[in-house]
C-alpha positions in Angstrom: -16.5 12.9 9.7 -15.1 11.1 7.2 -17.5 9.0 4.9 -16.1 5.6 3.9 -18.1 3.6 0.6 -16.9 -0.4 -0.1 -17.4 -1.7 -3.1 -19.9 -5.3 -3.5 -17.1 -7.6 -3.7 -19.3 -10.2 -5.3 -19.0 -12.6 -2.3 -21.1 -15.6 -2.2 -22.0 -18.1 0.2 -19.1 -19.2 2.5 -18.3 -23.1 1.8 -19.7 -24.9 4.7 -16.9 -26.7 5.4 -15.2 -23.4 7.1 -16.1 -24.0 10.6 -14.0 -21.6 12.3 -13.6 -18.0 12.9 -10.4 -17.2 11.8 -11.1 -20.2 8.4 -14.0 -17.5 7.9 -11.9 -14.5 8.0 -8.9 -15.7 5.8 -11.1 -17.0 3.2 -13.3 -13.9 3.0 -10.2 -12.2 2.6 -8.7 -14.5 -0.2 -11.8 -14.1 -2.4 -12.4 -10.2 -1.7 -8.8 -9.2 -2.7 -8.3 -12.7 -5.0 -4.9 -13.7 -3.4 -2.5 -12.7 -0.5 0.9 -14.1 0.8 1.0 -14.9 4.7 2.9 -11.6 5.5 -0.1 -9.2 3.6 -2.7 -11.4 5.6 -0.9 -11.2 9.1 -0.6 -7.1 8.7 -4.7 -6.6 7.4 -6.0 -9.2 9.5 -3.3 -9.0 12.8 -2.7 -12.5 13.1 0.4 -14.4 14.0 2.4 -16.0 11.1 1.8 -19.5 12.4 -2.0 -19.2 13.1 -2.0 -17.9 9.4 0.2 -20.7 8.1 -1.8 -23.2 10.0 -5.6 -21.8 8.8 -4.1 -21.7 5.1 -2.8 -25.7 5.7 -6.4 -26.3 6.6 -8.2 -24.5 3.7 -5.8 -26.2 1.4 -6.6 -29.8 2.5 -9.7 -28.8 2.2 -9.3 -28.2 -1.5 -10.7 -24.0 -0.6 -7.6 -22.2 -1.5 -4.7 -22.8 -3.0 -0.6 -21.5 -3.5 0.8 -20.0 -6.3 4.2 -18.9 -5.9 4.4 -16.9 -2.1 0.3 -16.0 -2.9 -2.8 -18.0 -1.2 -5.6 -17.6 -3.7 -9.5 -19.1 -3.4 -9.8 -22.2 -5.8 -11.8 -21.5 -8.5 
């Protein structure tokens, strides 16, 4: 058996304007690794590219993540 350690990734509170599931799961995701483009986010987290593109259009306008370049990162 195979014995797996994760690192504290430092995460604080989740913004309270996330509201849904998959809001949660991107943004957890943006602030553990600091940044991902929509194809590393659709392999780790198996969602479809337009559910991606659509959560990360919602985090945006609410001023949670932005783009740089291809790469969605938490704002800061």
């Amino acid at each position: 058996m195979m014995e797996q350690s994760y690192a504290d990734a430092g995460l604080t509170e989740l913004p309270t304007e996330l509201n849904s599931a998959q809001g949660k799961l991107v943004y957890l995701y943006l602030e553990a690794t600091d940044g991902a483009t929509v194809d590393e986010l659709g392999q780790v987290l198996a969602m479809k590219k337009i559910d991606i593109l659509s959560v990360c259009n919602s985090l945006s306008s609410q001023n949670l993540i932005e783009k740089t370049d291809e790469t969605y990162v938490p704002r800061r």
